[in-house]
N, C-alpha and C positions, 0 to 999 in steps of 0.2 A: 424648712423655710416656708414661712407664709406664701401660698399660691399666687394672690395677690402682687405680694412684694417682688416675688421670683416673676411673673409675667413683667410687672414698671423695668426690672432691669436688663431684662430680655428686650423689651420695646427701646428703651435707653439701648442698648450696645447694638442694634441692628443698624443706629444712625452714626457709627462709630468706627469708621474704613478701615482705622489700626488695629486689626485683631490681638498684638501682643500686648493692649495697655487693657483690654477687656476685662482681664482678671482686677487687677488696680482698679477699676474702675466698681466692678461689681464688688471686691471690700471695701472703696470707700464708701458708696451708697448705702451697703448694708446697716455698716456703721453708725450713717447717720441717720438712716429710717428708726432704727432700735434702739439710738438715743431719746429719737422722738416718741417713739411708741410707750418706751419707759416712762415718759413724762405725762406723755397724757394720763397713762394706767395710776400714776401716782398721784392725782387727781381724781381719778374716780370713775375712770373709765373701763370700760371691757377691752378684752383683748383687739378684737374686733375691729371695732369704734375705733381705737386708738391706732390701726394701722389705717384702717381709711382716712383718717385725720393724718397720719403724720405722709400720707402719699399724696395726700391734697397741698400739706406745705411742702411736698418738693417741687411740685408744677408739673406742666404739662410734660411726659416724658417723652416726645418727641420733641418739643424745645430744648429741653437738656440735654439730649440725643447730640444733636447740630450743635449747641453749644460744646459741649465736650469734642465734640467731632474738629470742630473749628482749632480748638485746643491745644488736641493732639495731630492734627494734621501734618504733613511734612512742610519744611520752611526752606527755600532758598536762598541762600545770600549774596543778595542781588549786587550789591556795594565790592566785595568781592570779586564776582562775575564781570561788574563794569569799571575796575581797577585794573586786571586782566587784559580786558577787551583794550582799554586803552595803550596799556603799554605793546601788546601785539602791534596794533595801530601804527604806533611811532615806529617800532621798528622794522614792520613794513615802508615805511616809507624811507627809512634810511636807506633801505638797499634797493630801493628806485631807486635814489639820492645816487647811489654807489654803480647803477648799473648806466647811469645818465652820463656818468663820470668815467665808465670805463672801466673801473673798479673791478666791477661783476661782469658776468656776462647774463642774457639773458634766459640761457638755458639754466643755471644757477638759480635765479631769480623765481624762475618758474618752480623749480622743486622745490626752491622755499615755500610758495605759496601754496604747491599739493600737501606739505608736511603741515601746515598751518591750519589746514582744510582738517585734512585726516587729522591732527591735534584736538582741534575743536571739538569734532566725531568724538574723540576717547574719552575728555575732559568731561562733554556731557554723561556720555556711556556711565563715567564712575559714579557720576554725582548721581545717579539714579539707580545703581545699581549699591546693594547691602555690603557694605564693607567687610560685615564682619564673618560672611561667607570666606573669603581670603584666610582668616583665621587659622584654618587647622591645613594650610597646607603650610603656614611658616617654615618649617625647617624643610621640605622640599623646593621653596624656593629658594632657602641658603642654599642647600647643596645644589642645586639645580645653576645658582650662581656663579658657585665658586668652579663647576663644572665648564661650564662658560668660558671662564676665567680662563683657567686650563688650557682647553682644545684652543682658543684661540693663540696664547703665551706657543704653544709647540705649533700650529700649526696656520696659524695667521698668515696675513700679509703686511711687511712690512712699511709703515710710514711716518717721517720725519721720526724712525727710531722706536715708533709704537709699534707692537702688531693688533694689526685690526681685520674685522672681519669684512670680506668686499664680495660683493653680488652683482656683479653688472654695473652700475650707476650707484648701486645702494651703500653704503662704508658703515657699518656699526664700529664704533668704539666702545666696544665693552665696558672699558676702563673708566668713561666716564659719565655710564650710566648704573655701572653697577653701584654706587654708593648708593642707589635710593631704592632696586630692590635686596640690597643687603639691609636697610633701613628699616621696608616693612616688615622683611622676616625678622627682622628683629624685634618688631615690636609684638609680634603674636609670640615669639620663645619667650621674651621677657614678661609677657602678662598673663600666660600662663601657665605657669610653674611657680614654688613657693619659695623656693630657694631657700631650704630651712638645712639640705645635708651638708654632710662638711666637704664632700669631694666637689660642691658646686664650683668653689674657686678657681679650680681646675678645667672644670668648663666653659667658665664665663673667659677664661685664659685661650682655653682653645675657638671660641665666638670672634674673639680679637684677633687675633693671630693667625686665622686661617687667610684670610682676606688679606690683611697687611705684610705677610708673606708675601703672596703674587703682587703686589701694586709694590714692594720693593725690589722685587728682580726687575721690575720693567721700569722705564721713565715714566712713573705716573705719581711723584709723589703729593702734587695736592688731593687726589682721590683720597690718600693713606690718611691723610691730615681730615679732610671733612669727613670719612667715616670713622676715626679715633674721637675727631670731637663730639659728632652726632652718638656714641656709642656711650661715650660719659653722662652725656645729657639724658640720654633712653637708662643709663644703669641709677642714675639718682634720682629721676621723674617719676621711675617705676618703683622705689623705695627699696628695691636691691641692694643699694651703696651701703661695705658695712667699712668700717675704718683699716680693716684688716686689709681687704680685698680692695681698698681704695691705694692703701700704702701700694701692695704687691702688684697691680697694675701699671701705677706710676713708674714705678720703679722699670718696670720693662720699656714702656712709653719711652720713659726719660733717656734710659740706657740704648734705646732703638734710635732716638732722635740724634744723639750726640753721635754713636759709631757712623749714622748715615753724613753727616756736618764733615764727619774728621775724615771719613774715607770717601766721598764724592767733591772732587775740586771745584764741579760744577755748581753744585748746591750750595755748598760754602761762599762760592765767590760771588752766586746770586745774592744772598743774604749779606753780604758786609756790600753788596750796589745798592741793598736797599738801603742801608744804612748809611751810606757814600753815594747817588747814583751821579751828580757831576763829575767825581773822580774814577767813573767807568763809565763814560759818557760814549765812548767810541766801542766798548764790547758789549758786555752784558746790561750793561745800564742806559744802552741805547736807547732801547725801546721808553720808558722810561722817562728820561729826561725828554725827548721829543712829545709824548705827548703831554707834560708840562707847561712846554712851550708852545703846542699846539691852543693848550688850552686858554693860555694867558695872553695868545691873539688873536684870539676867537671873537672878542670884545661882547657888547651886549646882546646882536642879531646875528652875529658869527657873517660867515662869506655868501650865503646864499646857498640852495638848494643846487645839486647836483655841482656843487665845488668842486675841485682836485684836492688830493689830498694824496700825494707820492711819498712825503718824507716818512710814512709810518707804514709797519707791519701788521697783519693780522686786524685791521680796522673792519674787517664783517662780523670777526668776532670775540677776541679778546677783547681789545679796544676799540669798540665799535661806541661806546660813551664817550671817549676822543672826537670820532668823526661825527657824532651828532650834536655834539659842543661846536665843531666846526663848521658845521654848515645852517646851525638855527641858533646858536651862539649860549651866553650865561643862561639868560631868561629861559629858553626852553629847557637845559642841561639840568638850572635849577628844579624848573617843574617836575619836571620826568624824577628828581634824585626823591623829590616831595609826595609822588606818584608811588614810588617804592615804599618810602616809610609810612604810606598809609595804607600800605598792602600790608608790612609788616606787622601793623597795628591792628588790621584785620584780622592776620593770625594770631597773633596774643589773646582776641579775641576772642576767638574760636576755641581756644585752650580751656580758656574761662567755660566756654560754656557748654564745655562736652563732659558728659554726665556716666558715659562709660567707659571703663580701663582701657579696655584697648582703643576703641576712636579719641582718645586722650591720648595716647601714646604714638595714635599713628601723627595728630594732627600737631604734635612736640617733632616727633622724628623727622617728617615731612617739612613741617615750618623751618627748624632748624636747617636743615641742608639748604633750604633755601636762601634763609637770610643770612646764612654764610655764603655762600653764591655771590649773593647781590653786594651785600659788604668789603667781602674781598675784591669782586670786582670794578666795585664804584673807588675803592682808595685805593686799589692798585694804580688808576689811570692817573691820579694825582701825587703818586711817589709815597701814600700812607700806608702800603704794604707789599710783602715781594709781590715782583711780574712772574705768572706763575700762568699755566694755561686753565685755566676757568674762564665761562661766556657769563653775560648778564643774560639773566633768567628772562625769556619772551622778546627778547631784544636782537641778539644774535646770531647770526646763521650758524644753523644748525640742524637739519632736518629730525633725526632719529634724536638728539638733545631735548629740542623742542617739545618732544611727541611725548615726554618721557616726562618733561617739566608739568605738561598739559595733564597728564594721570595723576599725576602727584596732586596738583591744587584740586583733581575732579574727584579724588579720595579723600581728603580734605572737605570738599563741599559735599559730600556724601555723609560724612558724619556731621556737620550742621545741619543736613537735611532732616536726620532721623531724629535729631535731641529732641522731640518731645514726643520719639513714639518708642522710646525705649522701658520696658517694663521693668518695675522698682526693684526685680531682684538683679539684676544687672546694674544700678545706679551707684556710681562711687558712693560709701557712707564718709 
């Protein structure tokens, strides 16, 4: 290499904080110095001559230094961040709302607002921290999950039928937080392996089926259901899906769905109130029809802040879109539903424009669990799909839920962060 040339790119990459785009940066330069050197010399130039000419038409290499710098620097997404920031907001203030009312109490209220705090903390912690360090521990965090899963199932403490883990004040629900780190280890096994042997079918059978095993002995089946669906979307996003291994999935799926339908009275009887909930107005379709009718006399400003609101269950956190309908009425319930879908458009977003496999798959897997979250939960409250125990994502008391929502969108803005300091040999082609 020309001394010359090799000092402009050395001076260029000192102004340049992403050491990983260095290389890229120093081929493309090369590049185009030696296109130009070529052209002078075909002209009638010396060797020479022709490179201090074509280092004069690239400019000052400290402006291009900072210009490239600027380039590749890390990007936040601010839009994102203050779509976030707002729905936290509202649902802060619901559960004033709620403790005004008697609802809560304010010891309650308080550990929301540490979990909210400490959320925040992780949320940032992700988005600044490399995602894709995580990577190669994926399959210790399956097992490390399904481990979990486990000691608590035998050794839990039980409530309303679950076993969960309790520490003093503290209640982990394993059950349903585990779908989102089953999610990311799935997305580091899934993106990197080629999935080209024939015993992989087998695998990808046993990926499924570990997990959906424990969340069917226990009462948790919407976990089963958002990580079966999150699980389809990570095996055909990641280009895995082959028609063989699509039939042979299903087929279990299907066959798991219908035994669970025909041998649980419970789940069966949910399913035909959602389909009927007037005609099980008084059991299981209670909840349900009430906050229909919650909702349809909410009117445009709803009752005011810090309302009563007796006739409904679980309103801090299932249907806590219920009680915010009621106490700020359509116009705000619309907002807030407007609020969601332009968070969710943020992450389609973010799909778009993640440049690597795995921050591509985390920001599919992550997204997905989400706007299943928000979806199920927004048209449960209006009878558009079964009453099922899932919270609205940042809205909902929840302390360990919360915390857990918070890392997911801070891994998410973590890989927006780095899209443009990712180096070409990592770039989806």
């Amino acid at each position: 290499m020309n001394l010359e040339m090799q000092s402009y790119i050395e001076t260029v990459c000192s102004f340049v904080k992403s050491q990983e785009v260095h290389c890229d940066i120093q081929s493309e330069l090369e590049n185009h110095i030696i296109e130009s050197v070529d052209e002078y010399k075909a002209v009638g130039f010396s060797e020479d001559e022709a490179f201090k000419k074509a280092l004069a038409l690239m400019g000052d290499p400290k402006i291009v230094g900072k210009q490239l710098n600027q380039a590749h620097k890390p990007r936040i997404d601010w839009k994102t961040i203050s779509l976030v920031t707002t729905l936290i907001g509202i649902g802060l203030a619901s559960l004033y709302s709620m403790q005004r009312s008697l609802l809560l109490s304010e010891d309650a209220v308080f550990r929301q607002l540490l979990s909210v705090g400490l959320g925040i903390i992780v949320m940032i912690s992700f988005m600044f921290f490399d995602y894709r360090k995580i990577m190669k521990y994926s399959m210790g965090l399956l097992l490390g999950t399904l481990g979990m899963m486990m000691l608590v199932f035998f050794q839990g403490n039980l409530m309303n039928g679950i076993p969960i883990y309790s520490f003093g004040f503290i209640r982990i629900n394993i059950w349903d937080v585990s779908p989102t780190l089953l999610v990311i280890a799935l997305c580091g096994i899934f993106t990197n392996r080629k999935w080209e042997k024939k015993y992989d079918i087998g695998y990808l059978l046993v990926l499924y089926l570990s997990p959906i095993f424990l969340y069917l002995i226990t009462p948790t089946m919407i976990s089963a259901v958002l990580y079966t669906i999150c699980y389809f979307v990570l095996l055909i996003m990641c280009g895995i899906v082959k028609k063989r291994y699509v039939f042979i999935l299903s087929m279990f799926i299907g066959g798991g769905a219908f035994f669970i339908l025909k041998t649980s009275f419970l789940h069966w009887e949910r399913f035909i109130a959602f389909l009927h909930p007037f005609q099980y107005a008084d059991t299981v379709g209670y909840q349900t029809v009430k906050s229909i009718e919650i909702i349809s006399d909410a009117g445009l400003w709803g009752h005011g802040f810090g309302a009563e609101l007796r006739l409904l269950g679980s309103v801090e956190n299932h249907f806590v879109l219920t009680y915010i309908i009621h106490i700020f009425g359509w116009v705000l319930g619309g907002a807030m539903i407007v609020l969601f879908i332009l968070l969710i458009a943020r992450l389609f977003h973010a799909v778009k424009d993640s440049r690597e496999m795995y921050g591509k798959a985390l920001t599919i897997g992550l997204g997905a669990l989400f706007i299943l979250q928000s979806i199920w939960n927004i048209a449960m409250v209006v009878g558009l799909a079964p009453a099922a125990s899932i919270n609205l994502p940042f809205i909902s008391y929840g302390g360990i839920g919360f915390i857990f929502q918070a890392a997911a969108i801070g891994l998410i803005l973590s890989v927006y962060r780095r899209k443009n300091m990712i180096s070409s040999r990592h770039i989806i082609k």
